[in-house]
C-alpha positions as MATLAB code, in Angstrom:
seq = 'XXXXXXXXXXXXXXXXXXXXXXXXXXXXXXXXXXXXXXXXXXXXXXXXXXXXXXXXXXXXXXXXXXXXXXXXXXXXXXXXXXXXXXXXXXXXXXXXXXXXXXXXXXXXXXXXXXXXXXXXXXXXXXXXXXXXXXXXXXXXXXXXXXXXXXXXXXXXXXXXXXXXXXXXXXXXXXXXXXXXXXXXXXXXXXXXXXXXXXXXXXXXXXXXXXXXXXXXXXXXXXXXXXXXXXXXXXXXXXXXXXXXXXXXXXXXXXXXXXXXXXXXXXXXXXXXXXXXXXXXXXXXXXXXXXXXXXXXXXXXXXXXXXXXXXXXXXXXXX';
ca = [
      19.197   16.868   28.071;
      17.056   13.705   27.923;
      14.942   11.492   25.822;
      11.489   10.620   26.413;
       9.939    7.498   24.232;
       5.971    6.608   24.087;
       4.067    4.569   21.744;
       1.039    4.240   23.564;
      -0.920    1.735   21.392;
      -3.729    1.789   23.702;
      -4.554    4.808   21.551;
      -3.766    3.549   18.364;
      -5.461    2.811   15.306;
      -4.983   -0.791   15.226;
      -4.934   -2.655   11.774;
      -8.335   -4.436   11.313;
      -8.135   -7.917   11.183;
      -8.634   -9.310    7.482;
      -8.032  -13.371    8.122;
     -10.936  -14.290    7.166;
     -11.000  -11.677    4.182;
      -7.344  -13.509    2.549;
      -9.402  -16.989    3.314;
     -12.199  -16.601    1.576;
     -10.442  -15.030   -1.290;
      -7.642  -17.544   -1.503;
      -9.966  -20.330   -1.816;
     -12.472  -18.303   -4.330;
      -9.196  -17.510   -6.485;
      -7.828  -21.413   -6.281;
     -11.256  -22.795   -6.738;
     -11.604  -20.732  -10.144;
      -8.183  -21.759  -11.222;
      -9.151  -25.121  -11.010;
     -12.606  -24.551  -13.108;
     -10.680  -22.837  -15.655;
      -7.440  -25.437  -16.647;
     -10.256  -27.699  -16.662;
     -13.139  -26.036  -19.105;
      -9.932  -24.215  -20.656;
      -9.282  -28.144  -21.348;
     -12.822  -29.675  -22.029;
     -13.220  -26.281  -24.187;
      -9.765  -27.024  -26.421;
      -9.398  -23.132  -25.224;
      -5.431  -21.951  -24.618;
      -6.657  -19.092  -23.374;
      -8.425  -20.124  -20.791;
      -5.429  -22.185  -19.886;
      -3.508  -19.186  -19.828;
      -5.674  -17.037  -17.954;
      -5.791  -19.469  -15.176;
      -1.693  -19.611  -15.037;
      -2.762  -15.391  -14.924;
      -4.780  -15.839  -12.203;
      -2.218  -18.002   -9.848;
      -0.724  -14.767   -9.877;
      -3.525  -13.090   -8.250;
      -3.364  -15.626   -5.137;
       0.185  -15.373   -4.920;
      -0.951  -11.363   -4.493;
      -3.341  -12.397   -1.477;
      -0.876  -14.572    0.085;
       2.096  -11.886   -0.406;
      -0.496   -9.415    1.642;
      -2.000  -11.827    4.519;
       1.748  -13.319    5.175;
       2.861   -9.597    5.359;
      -0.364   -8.953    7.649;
       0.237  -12.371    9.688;
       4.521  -11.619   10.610;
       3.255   -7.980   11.199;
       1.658   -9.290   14.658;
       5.247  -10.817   15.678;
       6.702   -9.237   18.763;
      10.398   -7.711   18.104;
      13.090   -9.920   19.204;
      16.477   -8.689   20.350;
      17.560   -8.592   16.656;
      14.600   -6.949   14.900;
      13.575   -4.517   17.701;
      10.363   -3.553   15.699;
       9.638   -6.964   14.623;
       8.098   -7.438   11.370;
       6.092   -4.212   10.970;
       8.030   -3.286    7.730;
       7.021   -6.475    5.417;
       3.867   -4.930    4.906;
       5.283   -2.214    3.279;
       7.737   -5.179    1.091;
       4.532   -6.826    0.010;
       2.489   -3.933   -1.029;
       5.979   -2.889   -3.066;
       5.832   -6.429   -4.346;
       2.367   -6.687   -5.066;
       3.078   -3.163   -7.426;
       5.750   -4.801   -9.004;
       3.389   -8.152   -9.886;
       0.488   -5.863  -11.442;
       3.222   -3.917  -13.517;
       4.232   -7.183  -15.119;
       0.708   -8.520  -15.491;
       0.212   -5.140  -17.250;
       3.353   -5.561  -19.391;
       1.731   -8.949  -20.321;
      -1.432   -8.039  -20.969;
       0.384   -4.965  -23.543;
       2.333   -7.285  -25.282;
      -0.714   -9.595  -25.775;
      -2.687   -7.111  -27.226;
       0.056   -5.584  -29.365;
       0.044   -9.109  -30.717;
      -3.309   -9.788  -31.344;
      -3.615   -6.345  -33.670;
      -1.358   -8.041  -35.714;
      -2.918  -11.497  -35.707;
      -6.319  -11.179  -34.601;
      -7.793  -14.241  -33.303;
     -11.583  -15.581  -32.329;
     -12.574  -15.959  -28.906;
     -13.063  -19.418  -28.358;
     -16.660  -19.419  -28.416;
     -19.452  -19.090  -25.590;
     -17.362  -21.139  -23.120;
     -14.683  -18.296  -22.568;
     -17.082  -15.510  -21.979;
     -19.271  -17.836  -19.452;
     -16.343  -18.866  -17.644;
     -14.642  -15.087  -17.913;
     -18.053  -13.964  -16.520;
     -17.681  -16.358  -13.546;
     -14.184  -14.827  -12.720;
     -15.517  -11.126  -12.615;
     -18.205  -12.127  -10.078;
     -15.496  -13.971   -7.823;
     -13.013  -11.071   -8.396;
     -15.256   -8.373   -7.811;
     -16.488  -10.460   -4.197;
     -13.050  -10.467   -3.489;
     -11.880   -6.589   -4.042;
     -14.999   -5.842   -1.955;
     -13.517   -7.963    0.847;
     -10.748   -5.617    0.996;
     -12.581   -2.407   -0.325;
     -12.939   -0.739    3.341;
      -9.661   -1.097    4.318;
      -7.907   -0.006    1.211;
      -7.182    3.719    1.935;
      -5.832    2.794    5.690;
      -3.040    0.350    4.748;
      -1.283    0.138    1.955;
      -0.645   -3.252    2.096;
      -4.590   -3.640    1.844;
      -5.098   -1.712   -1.005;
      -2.755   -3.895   -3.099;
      -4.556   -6.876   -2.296;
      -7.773   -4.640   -3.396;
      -5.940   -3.147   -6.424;
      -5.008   -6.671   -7.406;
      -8.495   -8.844   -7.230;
     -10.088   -5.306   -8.720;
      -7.385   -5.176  -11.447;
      -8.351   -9.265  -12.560;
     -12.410   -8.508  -12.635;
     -11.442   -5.938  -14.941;
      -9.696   -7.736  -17.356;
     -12.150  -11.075  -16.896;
     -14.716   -8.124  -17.877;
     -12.948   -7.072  -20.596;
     -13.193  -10.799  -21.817;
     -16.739  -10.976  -21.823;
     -16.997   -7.432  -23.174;
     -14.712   -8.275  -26.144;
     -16.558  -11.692  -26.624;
     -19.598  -10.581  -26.897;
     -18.866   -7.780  -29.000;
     -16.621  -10.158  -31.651;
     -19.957  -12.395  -31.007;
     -22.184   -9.846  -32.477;
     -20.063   -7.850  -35.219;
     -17.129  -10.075  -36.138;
     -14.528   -6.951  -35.740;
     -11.869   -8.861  -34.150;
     -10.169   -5.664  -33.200;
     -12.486   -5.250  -30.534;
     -10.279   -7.452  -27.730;
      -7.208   -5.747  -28.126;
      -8.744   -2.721  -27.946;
     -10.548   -3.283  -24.441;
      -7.252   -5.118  -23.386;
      -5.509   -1.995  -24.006;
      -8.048    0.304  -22.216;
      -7.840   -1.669  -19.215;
      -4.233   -1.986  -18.812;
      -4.034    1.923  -18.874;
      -6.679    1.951  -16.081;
      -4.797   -0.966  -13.927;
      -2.026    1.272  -14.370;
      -3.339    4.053  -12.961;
      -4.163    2.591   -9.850;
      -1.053    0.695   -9.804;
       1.436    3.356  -10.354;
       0.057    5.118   -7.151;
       0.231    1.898   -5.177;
       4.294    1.482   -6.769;
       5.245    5.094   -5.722;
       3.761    5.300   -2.362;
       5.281    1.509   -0.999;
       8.734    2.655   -2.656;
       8.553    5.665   -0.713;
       7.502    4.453    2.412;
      10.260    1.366    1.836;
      12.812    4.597    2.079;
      11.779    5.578    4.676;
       9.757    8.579    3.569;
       7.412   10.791    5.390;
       3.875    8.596    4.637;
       1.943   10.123    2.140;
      -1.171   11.343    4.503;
       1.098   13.446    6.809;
       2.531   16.669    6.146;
       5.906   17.558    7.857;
       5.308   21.510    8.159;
       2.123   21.137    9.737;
       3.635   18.628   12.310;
       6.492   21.142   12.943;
       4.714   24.124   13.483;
       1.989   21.937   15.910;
       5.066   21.053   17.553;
       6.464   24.835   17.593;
       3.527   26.338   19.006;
       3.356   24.289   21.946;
       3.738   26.380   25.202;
       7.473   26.206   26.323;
       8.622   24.769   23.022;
      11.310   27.578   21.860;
      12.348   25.645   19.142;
      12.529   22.180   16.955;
      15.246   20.114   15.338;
      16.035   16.943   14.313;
      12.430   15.879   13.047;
      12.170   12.451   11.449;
       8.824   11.063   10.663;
       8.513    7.806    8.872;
       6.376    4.590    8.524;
       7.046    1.124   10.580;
       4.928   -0.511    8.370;
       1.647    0.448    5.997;
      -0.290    0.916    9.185;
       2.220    2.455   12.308;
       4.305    5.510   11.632;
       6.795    7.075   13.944;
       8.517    9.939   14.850;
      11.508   11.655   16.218;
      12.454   15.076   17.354;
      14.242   17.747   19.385;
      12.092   19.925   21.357;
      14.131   23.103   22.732;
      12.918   24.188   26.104;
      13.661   27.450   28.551;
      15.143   26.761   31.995;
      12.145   27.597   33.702;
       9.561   25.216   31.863;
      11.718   22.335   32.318;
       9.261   21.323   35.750;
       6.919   19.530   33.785;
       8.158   17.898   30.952;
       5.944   15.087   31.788;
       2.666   17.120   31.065;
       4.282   18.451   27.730;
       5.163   14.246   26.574;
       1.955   13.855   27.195;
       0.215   16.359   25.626;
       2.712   16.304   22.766;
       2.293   12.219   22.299;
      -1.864   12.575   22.258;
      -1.687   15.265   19.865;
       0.363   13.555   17.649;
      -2.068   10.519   17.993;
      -5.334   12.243   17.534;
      -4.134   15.151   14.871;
      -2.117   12.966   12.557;
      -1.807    8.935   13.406;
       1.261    8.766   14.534;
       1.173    6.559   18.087;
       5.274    5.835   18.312;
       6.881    9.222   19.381;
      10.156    9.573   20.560;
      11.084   13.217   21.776;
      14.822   14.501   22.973;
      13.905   17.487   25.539;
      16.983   20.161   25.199;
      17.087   22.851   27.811;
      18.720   25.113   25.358;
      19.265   25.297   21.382;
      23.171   25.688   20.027;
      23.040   27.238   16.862;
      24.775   25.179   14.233;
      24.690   23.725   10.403;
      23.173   20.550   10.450;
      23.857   17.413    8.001;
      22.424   15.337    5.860;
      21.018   13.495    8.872;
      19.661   16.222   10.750;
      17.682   17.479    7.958;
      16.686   17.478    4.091;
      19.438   19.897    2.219;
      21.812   19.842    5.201;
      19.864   23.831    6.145;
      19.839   25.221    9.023;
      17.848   23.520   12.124;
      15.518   25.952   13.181;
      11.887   26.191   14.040;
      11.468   28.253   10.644;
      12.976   25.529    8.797;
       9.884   23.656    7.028;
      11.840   20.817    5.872;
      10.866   20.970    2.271;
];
């Protein structure tokens, strides 16, 4: 029996760098804080006020994601032997959490305002609103390629797009009180684009809580892994397969590969083969592989696999 471990990163997909992306949107996001507590002032407007204490939540977002991005580049110490991969996945989770509140806020709000519709306070708010969906928008794009590689990405994304949204929802409503007078109109669009944040959001909630588990990432399916794995010449069976993410970019994987006697000569050709083929087919550059030279029959618990079935090469793992 032995173990073989390889996570070449020379052949991974490393995270792209997005420094300068948080930077720029930081600063956009503080900058248009600042114009809006003081027109939201000049203006006698509370809700301008209040939609810049909104938008502090926004860079709070950013800096969640590029502090996650920044400790993700630590080298593991002694104590955390895979360093600080996994806060990625703890600030997309949080960054979830922070748009389901917004959204709860922005409910509520609306809820209210059916009751006890109000005016929009006047040309100011929908100049200023307009101002914030330009700088949103620039910002979202910032993060727009990167958004369906890492996780931790796409909430920063999901967040900046989420804010245009509703600062276009505040010109949309604006104008339209502007023209018609049917106050009704801005809870209305408030409503419509809570259910559309929360769309995007939900997805972005389930797939970091999942991946905070320890579940298999969403973009890799564990039967297809096994039976690549099972159909590899000399492989008579496999066992034990674990696959799960390091952080919103990294995943790894473990797993028992049963062998005959008489292929046993070059296991090094087959942890090679098996590592770039895990690489190439399905992302997954840390492998870690247990080499058995034959396969004991037995039940196998909640560790060894989902259900506590049988460990066999026909097991698909659910």
């Amino acid at each position: 029996m032995s173990h073989h471990h390889d996570h070449d990163q020379g052949n991974s997909h490393a995270p792209a760098d997005y420094t300068w992306a948080f930077a720029i949107g930081v600063l956009l996001n503080v900058g248009f804080v600042v114009a809006e507590v003081v027109y939201g002032i000049l203006a006698d407007s509370m809700a301008l006020i209040a939609d810049a204490g909104h938008n502090l939540s926004d860079v709070l977002g950013l800096l969640l994601a590029w502090g996650a991005t920044y400790l993700g580049t630590k080298e593991p110490t002694l104590k955390r032997t895979y360093g600080l991969k996994s806060t990625s996945i703890m600030a997309a989770l949080f960054n979830a959490i922070i748009l389901l509140v917004a959204i709860g806020g922005i409910i509520t709000e609306s809820i209210r305002r059916f009751a006890n519709p109000t005016d929009v306070a006047g040309m100011t708010v929908i100049v200023v609103a307009a101002v914030g969906v330009v700088i949103n928008t620039a910002t979202a794009l910032l993060f727009m390629s990167g958004r369906k590689g890492d996780l931790n990405i796409r909430g920063a994304f999901i967040h900046m797009a989420a804010d245009a949204g509703v600062s276009l929802g505040v010109v949309i409503a604006g104008a339209g009180i502007l023209f018609t007078g049917w106050l009704w109109i801005d809870p209305v669009v408030s409503l419509l684009i809570a259910a559309v944040i929360l769309l995007g959001t939900w997805g972005l909630l389930v797939e970091s809580a999942n991946l905070a588990l320890h579940a298999v990432p969403s973009h890799i399916d564990v039967r297809d892994v096994q039976e690549h794995l099972s159909r590899l010449s000399g492989v008579e069976a496999v066992h034990d397969l674990h696959i799960w993410a390091m952080s919103t970019t990294e995943t790894a994987l473990t797993a028992h590969l049963v062998r005959s006697d008489a292929d046993r000569h070059n296991d090094d050709d087959l942890i090679s083969q098996v590592t770039r083929d895990l690489q190439e087919q399905f992302n997954i550059a840390h492998v870690t592989l247990q080499l058995e030279s034959r396969f004991v029959s037995m039940e196998c618990g909640a560790s060894c696999r989902p259900g506590g079935r049988a460990c066999d090469a026909g097991d698909d793992g659910g």
